[in-house]
C-alpha positions in Angstrom: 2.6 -9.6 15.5 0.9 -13.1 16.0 2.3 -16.3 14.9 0.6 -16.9 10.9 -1.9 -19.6 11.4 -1.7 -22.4 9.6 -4.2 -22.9 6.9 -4.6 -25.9 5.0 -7.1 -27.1 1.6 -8.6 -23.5 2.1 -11.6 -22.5 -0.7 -12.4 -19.3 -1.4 -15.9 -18.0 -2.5 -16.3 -15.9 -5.3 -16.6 -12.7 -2.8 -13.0 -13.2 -0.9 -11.7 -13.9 -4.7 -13.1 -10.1 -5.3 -11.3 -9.0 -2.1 -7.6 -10.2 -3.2 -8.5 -9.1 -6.6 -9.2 -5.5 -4.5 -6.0 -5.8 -2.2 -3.5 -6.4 -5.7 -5.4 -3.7 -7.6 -5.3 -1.0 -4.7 -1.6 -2.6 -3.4 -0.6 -1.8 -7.6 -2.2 1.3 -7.9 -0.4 2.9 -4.7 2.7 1.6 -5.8 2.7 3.6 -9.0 1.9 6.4 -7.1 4.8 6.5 -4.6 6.9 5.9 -8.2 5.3 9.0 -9.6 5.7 11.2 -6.5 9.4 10.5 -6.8 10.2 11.0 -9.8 8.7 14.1 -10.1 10.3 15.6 -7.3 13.6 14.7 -9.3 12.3 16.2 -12.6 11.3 19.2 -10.6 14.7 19.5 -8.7 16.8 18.3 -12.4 15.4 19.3 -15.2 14.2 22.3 -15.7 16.1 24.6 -17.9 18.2 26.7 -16.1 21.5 24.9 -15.2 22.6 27.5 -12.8 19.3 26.7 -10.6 19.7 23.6 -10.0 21.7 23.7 -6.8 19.1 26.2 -6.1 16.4 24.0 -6.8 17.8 21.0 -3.9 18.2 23.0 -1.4 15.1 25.2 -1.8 12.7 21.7 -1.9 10.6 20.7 0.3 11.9 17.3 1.6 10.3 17.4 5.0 6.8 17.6 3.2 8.1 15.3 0.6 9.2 12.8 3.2 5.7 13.0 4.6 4.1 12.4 1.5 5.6 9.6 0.6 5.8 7.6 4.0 1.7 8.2 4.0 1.2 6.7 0.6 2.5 3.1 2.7 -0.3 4.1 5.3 -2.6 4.6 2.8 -1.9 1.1 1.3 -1.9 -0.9 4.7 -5.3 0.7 5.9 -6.8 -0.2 2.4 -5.8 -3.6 3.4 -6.4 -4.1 6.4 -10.3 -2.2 5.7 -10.9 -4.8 2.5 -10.0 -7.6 5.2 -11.9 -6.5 8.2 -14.9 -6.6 5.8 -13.9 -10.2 4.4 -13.6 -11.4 7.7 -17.0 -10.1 8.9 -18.4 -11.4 5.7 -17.3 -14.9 5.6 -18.4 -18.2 7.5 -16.0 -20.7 7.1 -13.3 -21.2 9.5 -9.9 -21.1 7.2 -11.5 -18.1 5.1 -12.1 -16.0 8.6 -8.4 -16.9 9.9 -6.9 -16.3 6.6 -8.5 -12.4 6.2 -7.7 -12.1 10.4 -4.0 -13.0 9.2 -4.6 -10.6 6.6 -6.5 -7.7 8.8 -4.2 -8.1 11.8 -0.1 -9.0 10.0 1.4 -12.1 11.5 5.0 -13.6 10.9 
């Protein structure tokens, strides 16, 4: 990763307001997924009704698959990201906007 520029006194217009907007909504609604996928895989393994299952139940899941799932729901997240700030950055003409959504588009530290 690049070195964060360093933006100063930046203005956004109304359409990269509309883009973070995007990024929180999408970043929150992805979230909630991941929280949904696990904990249904617990109430699947836990609480059904028959006790003697249970140890049944964890080693009969599917964690491989479950693994998979839930590592893609960050991949999911970081290409909607990266996609909203590739088009922000394409978009936009001044110069602290454009390094601000490259920041965004590319990760820096």
């Amino acid at each position: 990763m690049s070195k964060c520029p360093d933006i100063r006194y930046i203005q956004f217009d109304k359409e990269s307001i509309r883009g973070i907007e995007y990024i929180r909504r999408e970043t929150q609604r992805l979230n909630i997924a991941h929280y949904i996928a696990s904990i249904s895989s617990l109430v699947l393994i836990f609480f059904r009704n028959e006790p003697l299952g249970q140890a049944w139940n964890i080693s009969q899941f599917d964690w491989v698959t479950f693994r998979k799932a839930t590592q893609s729901i960050g991949v999911i997240k970081r290409r909607r990201i990266m996609g909203e700030a590739i088009m922000q950055q394409d978009r936009v003409l001044t110069y602290n906007e454009r390094a601000f959504w490259e920041a965004v588009a590319n990760g820096c530290e």
